[in-house]
N, CA, C and O atoms as a MOPAC input file, in Angstrom:
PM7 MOZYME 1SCF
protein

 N      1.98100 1     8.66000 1    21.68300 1
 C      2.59800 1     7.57800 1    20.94200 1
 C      3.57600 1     6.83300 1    21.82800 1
 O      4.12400 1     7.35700 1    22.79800 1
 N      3.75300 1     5.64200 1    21.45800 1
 C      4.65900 1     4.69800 1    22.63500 1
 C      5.91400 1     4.59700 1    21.60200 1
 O      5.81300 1     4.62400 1    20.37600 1
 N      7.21200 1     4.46700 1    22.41200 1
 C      8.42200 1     5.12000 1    21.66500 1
 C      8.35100 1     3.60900 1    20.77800 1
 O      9.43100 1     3.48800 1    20.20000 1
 N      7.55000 1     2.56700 1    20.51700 1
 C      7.90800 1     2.13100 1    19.38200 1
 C      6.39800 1     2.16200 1    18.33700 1
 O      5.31600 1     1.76900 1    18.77200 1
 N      6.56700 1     2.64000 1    17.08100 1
 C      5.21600 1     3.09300 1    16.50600 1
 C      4.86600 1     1.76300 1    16.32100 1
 O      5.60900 1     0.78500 1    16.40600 1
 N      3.54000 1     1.80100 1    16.03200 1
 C      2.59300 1     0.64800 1    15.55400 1
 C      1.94900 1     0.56900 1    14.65400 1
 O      0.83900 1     1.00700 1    14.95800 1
 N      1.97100 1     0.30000 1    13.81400 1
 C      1.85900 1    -0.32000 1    12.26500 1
 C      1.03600 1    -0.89800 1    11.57900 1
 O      1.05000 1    -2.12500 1    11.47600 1
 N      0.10200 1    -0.09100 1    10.93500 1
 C     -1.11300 1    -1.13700 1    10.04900 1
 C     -0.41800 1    -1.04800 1     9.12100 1
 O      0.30700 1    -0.09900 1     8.82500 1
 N     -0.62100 1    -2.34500 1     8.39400 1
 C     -0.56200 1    -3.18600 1     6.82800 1
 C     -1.68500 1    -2.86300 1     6.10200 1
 O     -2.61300 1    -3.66100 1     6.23200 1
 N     -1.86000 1    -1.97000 1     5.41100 1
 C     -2.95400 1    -2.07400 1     4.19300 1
 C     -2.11600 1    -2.33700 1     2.90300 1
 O     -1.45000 1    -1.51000 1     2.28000 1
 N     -2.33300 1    -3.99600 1     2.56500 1
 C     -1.86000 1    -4.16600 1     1.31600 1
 C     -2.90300 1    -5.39300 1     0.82200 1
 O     -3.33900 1    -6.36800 1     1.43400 1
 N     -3.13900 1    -4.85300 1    -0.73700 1
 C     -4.34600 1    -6.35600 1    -0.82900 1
 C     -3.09600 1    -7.69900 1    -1.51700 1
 O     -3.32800 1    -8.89300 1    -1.33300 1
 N     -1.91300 1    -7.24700 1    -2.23700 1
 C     -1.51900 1    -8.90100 1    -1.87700 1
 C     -1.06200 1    -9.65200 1    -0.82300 1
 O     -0.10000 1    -9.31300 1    -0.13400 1
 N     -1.62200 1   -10.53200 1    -0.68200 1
 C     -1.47300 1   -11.29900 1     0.75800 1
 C     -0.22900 1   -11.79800 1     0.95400 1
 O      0.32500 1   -11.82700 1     2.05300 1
 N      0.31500 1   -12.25900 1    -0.23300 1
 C      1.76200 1   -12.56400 1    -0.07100 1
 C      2.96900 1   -11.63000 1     0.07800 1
 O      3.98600 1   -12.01200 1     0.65900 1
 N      2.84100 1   -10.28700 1    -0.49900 1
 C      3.37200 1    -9.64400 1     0.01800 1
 C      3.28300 1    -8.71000 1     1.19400 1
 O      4.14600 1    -7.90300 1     1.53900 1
 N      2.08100 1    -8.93900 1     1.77800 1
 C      1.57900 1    -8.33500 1     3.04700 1
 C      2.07200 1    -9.11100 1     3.99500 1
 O      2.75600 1    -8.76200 1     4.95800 1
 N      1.61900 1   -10.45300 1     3.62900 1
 C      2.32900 1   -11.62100 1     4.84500 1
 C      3.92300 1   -11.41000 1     4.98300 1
 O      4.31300 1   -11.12700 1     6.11500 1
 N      4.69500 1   -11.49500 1     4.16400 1
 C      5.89400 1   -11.39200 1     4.99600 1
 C      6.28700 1   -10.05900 1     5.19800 1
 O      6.85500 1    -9.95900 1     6.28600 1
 N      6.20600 1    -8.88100 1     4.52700 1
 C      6.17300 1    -7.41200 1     5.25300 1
 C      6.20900 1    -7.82600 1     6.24900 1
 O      7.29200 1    -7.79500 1     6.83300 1
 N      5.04200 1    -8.40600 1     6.90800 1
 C      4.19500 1    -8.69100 1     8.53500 1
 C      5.37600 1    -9.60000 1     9.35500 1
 O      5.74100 1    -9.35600 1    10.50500 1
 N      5.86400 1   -10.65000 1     8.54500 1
 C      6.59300 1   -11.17800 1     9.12600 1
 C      8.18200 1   -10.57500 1     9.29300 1
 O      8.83100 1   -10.79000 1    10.31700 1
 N      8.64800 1    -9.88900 1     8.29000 1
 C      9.66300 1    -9.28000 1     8.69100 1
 C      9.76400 1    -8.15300 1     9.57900 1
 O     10.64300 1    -7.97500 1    10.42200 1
 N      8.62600 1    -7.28400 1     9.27300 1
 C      8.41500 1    -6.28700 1    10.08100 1
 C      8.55200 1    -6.64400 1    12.08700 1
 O      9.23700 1    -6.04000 1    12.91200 1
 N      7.70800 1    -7.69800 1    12.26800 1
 C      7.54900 1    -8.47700 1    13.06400 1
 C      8.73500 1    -9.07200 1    14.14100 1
 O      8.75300 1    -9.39800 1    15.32900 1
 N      9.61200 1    -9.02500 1    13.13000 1
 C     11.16200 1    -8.83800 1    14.03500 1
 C     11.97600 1    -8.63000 1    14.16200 1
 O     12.99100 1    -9.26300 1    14.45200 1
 N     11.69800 1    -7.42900 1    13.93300 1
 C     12.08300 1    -5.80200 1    14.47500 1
 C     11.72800 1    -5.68400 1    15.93800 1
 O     10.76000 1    -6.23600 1    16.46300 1
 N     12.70900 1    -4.82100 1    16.61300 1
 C     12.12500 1    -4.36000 1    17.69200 1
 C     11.75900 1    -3.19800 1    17.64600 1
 O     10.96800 1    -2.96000 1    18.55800 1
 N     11.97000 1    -2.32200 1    16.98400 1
 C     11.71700 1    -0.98500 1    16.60600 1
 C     10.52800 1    -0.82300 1    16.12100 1
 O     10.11800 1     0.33300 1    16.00500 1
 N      9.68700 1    -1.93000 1    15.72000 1
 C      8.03000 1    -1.09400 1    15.38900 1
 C      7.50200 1    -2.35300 1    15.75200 1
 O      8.09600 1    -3.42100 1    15.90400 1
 N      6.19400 1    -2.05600 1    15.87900 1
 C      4.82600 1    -2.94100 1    16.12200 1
 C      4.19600 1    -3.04900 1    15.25500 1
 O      3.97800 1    -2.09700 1    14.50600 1
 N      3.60600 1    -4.45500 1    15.03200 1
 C      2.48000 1    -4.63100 1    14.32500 1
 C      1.08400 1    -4.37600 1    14.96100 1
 O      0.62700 1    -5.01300 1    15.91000 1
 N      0.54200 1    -3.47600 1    14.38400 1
 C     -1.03300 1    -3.16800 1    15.20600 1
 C     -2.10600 1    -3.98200 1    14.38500 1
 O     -3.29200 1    -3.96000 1    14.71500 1
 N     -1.48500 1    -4.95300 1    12.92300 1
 C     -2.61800 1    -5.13900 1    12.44800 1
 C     -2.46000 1    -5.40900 1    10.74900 1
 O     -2.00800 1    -4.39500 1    10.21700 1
 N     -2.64300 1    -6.19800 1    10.05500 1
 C     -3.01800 1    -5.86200 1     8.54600 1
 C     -4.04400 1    -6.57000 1     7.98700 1
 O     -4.53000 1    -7.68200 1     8.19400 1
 N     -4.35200 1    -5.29500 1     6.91400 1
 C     -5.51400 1    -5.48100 1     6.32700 1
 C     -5.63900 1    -6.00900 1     4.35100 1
 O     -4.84200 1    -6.75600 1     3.78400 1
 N     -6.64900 1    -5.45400 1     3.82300 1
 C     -6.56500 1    -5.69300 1     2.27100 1
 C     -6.59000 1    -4.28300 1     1.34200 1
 O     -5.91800 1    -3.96900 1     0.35900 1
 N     -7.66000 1    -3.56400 1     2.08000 1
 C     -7.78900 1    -2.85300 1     1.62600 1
 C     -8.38700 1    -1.50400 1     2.84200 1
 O     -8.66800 1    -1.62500 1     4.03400 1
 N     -8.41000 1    -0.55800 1     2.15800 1
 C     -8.16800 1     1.24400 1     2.51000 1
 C     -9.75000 1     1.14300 1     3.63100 1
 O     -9.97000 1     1.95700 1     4.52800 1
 N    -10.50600 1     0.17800 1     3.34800 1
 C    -12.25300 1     0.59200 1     3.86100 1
 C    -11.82000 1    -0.39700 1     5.19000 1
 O    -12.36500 1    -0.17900 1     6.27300 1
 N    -11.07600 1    -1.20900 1     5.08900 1
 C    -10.73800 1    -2.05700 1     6.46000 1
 C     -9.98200 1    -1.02000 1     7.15800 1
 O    -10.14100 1    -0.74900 1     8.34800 1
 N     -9.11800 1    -0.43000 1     6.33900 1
 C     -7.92800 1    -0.16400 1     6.81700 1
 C     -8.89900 1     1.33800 1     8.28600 1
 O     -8.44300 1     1.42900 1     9.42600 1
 N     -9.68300 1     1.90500 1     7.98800 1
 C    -10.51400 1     2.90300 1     8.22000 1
 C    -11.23400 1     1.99900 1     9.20600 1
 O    -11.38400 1     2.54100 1    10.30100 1
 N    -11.64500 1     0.95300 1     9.12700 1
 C    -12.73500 1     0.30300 1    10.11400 1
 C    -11.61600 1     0.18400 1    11.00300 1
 O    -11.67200 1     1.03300 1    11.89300 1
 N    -10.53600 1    -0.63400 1    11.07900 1
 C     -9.22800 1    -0.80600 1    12.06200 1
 C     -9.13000 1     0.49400 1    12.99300 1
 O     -9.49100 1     0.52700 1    14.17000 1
 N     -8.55400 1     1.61200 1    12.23000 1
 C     -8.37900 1     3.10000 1    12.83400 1
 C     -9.53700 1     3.05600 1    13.99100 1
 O     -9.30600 1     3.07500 1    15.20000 1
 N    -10.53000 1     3.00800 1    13.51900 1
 C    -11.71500 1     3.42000 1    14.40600 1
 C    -11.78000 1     3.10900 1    15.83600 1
 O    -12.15200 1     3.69600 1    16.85200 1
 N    -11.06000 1     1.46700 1    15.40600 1
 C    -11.18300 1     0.45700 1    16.55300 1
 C    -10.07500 1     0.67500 1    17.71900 1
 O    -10.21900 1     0.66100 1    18.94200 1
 N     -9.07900 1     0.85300 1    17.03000 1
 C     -7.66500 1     0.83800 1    17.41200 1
 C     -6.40300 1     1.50600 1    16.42800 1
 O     -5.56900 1     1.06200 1    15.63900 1
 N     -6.83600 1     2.97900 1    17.03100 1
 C     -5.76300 1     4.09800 1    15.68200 1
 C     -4.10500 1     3.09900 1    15.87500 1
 O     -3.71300 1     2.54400 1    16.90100 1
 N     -3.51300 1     3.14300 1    14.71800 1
 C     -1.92900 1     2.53600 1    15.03400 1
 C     -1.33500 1     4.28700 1    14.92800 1
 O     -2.05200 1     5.23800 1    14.61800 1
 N      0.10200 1     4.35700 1    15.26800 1
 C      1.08500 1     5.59400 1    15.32300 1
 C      1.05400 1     5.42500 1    13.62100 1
 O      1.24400 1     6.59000 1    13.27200 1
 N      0.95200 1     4.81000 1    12.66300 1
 C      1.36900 1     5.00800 1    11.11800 1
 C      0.35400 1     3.89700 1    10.37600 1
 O      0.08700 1     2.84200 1    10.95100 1
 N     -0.18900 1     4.21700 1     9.05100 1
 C     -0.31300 1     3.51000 1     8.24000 1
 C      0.64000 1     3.08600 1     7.02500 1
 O      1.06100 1     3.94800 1     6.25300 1
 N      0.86500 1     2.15900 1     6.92400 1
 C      1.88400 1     1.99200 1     5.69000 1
 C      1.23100 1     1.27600 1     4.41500 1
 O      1.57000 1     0.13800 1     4.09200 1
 N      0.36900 1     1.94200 1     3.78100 1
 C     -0.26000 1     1.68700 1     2.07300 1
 C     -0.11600 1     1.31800 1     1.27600 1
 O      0.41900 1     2.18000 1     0.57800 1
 N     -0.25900 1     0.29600 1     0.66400 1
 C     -0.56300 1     0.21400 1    -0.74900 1
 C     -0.71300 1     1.49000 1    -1.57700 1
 O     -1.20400 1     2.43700 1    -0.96300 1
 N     -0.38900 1     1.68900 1    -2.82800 1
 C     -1.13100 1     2.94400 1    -3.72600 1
 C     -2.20900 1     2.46400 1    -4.65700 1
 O     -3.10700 1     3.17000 1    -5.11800 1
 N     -1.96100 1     0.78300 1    -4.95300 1
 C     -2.71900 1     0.50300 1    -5.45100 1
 C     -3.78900 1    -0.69300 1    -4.97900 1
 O     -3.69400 1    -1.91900 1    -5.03800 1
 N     -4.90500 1     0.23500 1    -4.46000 1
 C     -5.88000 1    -0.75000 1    -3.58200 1
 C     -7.32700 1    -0.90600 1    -4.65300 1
 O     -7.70400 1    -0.16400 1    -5.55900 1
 N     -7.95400 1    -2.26100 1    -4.08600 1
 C     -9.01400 1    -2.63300 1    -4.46800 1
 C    -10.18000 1    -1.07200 1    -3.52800 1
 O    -10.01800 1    -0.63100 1    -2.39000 1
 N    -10.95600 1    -0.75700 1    -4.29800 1
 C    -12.09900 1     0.35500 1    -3.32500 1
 C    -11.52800 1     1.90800 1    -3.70600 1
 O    -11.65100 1     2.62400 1    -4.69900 1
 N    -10.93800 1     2.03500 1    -2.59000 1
 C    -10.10100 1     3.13200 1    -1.97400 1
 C     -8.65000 1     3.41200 1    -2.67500 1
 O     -7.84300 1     2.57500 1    -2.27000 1
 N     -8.16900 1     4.17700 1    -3.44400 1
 C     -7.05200 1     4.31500 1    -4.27500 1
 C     -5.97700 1     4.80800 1    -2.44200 1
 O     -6.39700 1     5.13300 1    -1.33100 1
 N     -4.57600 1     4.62100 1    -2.98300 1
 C     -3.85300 1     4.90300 1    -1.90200 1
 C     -4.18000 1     6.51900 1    -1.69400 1
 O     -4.48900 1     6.70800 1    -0.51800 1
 N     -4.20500 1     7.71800 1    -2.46200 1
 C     -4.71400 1     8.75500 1    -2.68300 1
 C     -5.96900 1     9.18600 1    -1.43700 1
 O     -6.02400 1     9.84600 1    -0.40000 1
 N     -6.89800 1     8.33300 1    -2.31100 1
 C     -8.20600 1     8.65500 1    -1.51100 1
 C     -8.19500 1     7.95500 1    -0.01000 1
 O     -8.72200 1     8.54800 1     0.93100 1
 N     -7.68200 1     6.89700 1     0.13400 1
 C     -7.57900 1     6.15100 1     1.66200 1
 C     -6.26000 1     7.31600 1     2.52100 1
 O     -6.58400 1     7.38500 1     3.70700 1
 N     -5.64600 1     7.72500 1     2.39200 1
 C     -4.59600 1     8.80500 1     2.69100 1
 C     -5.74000 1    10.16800 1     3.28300 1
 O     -5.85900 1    10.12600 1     4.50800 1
 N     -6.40500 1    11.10100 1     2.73200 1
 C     -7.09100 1    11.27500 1     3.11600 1
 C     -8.70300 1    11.48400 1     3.71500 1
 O     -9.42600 1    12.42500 1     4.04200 1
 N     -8.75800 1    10.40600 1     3.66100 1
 C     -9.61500 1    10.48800 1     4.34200 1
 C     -9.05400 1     9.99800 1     5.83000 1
 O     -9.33100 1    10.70100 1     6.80200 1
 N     -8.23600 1     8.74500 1     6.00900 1
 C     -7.64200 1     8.19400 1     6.98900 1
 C     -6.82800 1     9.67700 1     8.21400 1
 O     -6.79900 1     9.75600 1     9.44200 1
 N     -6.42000 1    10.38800 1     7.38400 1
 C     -5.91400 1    11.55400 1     8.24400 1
 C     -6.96600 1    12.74100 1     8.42700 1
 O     -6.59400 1    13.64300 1     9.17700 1
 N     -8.29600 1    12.87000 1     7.81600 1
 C     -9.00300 1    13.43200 1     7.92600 1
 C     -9.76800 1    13.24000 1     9.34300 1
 O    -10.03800 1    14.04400 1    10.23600 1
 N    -10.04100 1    11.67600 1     9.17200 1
 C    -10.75400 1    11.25800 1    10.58100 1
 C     -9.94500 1    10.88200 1    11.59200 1
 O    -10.46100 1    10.74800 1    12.70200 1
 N     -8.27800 1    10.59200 1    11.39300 1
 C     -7.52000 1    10.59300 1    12.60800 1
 C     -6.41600 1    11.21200 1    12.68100 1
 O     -5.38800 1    10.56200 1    12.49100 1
 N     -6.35100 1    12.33500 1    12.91500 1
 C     -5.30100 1    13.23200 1    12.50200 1
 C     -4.16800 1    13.04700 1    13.53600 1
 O     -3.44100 1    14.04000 1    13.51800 1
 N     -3.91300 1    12.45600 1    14.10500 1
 C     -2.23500 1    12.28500 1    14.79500 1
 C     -1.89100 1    11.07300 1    14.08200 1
 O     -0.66400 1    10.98500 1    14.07800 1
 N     -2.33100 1    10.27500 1    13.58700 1
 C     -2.03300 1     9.48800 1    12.27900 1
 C     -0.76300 1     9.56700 1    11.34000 1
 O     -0.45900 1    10.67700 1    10.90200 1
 N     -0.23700 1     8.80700 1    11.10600 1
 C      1.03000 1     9.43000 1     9.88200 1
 C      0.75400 1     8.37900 1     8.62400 1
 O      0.44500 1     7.19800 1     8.77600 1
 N      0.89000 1     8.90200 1     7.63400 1
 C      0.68000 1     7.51600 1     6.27600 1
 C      2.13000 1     7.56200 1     5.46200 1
 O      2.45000 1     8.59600 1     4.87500 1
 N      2.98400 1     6.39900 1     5.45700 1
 C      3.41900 1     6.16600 1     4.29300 1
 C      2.90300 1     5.34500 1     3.48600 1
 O      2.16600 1     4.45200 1     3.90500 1
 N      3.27600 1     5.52900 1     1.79400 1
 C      2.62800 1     4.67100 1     1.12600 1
 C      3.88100 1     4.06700 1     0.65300 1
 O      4.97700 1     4.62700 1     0.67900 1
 N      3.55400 1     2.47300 1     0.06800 1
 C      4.25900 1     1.41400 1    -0.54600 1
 C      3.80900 1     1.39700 1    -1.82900 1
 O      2.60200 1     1.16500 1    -1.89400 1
 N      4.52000 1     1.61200 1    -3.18700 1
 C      3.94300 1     0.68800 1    -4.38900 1
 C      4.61800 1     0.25600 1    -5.11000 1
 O      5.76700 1     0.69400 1    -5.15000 1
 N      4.26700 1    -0.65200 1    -5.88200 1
 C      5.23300 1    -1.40400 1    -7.11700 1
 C      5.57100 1    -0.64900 1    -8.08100 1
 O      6.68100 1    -0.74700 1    -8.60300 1
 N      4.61200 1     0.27700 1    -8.49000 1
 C      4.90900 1     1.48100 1    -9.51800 1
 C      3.86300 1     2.30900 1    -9.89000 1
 O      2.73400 1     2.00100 1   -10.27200 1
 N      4.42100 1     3.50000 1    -9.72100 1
 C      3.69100 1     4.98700 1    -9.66800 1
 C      4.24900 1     5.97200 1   -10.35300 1
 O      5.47000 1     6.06300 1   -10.48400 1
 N      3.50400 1     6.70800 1   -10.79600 1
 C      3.86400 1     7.64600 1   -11.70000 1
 C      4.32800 1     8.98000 1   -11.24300 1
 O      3.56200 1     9.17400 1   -10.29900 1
 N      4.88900 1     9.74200 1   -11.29600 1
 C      5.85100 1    11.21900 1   -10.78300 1
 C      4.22800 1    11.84300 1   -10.03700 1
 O      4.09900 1    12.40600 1    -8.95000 1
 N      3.25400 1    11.53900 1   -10.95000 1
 C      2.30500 1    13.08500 1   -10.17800 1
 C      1.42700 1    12.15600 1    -9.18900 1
 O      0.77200 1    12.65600 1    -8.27400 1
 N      1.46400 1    10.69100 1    -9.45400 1
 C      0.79200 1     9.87900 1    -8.46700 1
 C      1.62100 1     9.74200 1    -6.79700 1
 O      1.21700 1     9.58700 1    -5.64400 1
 N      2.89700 1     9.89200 1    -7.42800 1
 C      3.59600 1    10.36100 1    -5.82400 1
 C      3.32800 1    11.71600 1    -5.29400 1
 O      2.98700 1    12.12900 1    -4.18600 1
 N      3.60800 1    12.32500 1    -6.51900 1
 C      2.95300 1    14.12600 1    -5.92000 1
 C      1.84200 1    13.87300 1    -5.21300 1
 O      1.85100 1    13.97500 1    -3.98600 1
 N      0.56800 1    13.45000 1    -6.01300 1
 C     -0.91300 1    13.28700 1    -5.14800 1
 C     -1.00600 1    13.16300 1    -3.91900 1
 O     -1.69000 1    13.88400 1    -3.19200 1
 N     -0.02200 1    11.82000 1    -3.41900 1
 C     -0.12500 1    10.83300 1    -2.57000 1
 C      0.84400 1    11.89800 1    -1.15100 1
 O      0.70700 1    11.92800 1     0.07200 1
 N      1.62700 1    12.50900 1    -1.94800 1
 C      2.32400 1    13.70700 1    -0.76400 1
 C      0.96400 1    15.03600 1    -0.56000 1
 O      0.56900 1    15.59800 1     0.46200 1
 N      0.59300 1    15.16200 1    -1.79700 1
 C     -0.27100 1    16.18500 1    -1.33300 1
 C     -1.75300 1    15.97900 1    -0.59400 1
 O     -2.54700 1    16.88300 1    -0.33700 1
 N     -1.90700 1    14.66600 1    -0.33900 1
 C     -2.79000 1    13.92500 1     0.28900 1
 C     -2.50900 1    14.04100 1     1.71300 1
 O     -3.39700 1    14.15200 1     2.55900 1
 N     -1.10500 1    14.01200 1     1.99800 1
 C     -0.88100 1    14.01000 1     3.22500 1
 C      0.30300 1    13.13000 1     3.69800 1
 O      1.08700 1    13.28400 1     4.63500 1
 N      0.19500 1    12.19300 1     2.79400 1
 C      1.20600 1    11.14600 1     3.45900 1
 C      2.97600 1    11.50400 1     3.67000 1
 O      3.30500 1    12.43400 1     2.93300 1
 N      3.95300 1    11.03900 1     4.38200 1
 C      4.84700 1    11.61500 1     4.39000 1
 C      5.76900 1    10.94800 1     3.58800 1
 O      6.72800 1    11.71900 1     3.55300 1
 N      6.07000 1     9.84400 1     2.84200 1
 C      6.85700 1     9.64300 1     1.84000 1
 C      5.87400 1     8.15900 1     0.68200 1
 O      4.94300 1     7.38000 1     0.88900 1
 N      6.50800 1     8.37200 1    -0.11900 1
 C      5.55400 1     7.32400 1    -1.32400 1
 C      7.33400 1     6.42900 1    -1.64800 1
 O      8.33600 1     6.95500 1    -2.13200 1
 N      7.14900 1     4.89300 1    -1.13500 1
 C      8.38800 1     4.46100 1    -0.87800 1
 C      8.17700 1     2.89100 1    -2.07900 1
 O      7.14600 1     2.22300 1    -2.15900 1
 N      9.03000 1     2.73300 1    -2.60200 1
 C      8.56200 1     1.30200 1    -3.39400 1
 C      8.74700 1     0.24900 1    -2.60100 1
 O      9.38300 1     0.13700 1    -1.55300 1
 N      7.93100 1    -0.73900 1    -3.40400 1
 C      8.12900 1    -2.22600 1    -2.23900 1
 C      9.39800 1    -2.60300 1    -2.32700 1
 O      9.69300 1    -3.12600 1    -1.25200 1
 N     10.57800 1    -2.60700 1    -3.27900 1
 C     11.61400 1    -3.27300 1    -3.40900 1
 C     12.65600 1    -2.26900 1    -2.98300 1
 O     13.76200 1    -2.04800 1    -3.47500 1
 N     12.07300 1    -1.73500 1    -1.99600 1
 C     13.20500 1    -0.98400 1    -0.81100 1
 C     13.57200 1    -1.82000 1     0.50500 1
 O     12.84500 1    -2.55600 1     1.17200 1
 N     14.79800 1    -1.51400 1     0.66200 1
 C     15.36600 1    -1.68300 1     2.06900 1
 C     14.12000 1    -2.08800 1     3.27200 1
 O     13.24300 1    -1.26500 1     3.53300 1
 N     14.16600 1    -3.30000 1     3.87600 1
 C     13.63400 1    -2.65700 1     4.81300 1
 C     13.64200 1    -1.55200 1     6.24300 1
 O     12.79200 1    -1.03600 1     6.96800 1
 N     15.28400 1    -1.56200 1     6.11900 1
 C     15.93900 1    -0.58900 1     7.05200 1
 C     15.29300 1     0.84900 1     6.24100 1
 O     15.21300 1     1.85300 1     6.94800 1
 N     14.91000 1     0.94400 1     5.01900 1
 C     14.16600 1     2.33700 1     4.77600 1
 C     12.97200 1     2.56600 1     4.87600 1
 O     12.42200 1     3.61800 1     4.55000 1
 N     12.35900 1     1.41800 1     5.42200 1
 C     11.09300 1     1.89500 1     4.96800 1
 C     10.74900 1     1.58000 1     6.61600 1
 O      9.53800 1     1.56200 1     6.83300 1
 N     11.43000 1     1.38100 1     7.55800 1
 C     11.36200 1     1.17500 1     8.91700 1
 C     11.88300 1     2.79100 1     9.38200 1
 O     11.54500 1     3.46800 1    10.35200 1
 N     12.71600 1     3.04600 1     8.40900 1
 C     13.30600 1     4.77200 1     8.97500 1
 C     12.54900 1     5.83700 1     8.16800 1
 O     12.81600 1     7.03500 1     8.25700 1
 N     11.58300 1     5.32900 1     7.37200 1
 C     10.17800 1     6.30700 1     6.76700 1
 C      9.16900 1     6.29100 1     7.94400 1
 O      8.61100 1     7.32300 1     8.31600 1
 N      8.96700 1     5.13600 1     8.49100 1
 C      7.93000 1     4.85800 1     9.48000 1
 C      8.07500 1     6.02100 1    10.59400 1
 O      7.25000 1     6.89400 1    10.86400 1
 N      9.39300 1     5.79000 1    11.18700 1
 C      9.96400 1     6.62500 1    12.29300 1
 C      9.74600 1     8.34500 1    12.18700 1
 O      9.12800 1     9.05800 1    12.97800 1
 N     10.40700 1     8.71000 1    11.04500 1
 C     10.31500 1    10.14200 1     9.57400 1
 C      8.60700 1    10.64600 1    10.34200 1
 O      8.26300 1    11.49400 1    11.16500 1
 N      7.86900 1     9.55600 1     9.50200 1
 C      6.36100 1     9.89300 1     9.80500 1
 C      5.80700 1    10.75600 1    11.10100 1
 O      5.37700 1    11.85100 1    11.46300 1
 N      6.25200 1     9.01800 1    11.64500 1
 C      5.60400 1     9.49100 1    13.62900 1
 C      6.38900 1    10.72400 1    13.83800 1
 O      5.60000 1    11.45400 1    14.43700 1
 N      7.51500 1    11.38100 1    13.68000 1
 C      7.77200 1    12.51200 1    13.95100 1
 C      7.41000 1    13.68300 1    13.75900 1
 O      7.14500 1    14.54800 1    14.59400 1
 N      7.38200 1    13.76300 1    11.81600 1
 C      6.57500 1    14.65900 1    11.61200 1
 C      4.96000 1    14.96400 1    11.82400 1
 O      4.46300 1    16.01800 1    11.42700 1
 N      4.30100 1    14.07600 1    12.39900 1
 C      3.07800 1    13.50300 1    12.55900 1
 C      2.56100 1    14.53800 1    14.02800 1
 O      1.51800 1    15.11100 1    14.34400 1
 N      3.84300 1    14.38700 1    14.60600 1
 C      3.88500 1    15.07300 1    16.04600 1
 C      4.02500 1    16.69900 1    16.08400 1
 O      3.42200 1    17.29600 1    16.97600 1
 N      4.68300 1    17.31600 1    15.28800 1
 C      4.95600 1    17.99800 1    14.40300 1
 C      3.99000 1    19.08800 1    14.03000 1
 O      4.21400 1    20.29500 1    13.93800 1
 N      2.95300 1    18.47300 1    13.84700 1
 C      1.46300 1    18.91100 1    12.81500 1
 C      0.87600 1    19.69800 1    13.99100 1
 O     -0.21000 1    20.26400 1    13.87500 1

């Protein structure tokens, strides 16, 4: 991993994917490797070009954040996933931890937290 992680976007609204992207973007502390719509891109991306973290949607068109979680760490296991959602239910965060991912964070967080979940990840990721 390069000491700043790199970052896929799997989110299918575009408007809130776009500026994620753009705020994220300038930061110096992470990279953008990429965003997508959904969990089956998000998997074609990996293939092409693994990023240090995925950061999810929970609620995707295809692929539930759940099911894109693992499978995504199934086929790239130095991988780390956090997930993003607007709203989830107590055992849908459980799932989404017992899937693998390392924290289930809402969109209307900090972005200083969800930049220090990213970091959280790649560590424990290393970890494994």
């Amino acid at each position: 991993m390069s000491e700043t992680p790199r970052v896929l976007l799997v989110e299918d609204n575009a408007v809130y994917r776009e500026a994620l992207e753009l705020l994220l973007g300038l930061r110096q502390d992470v990279a953008i490797a990429g965003s997508v719509a959904d969990g089956e891109r998000a998997l074609e991306h990996c293939a092409r070009d693994c990023p240090d973290v995925v950061l999810l949607d929970y609620r995707l068109p295809g692929l539930d954040g759940v099911e894109a979680t693992k499978i995504l760490l199934e086929r790239f296991p130095t991988l780390a996933v956090v997930c993003l959602t607007g709203l989830a239910t107590s055992r849908e965060r459980e799932a989404l931890v017992e899937a693998g991912a390392y924290a289930c964070l809402t969109k209307d967080q900090e972005l200083g937290e969800i930049v220090g979940a990213v970091h959280g990840a790649v560590e424990a990721a290393h970890r494994r």
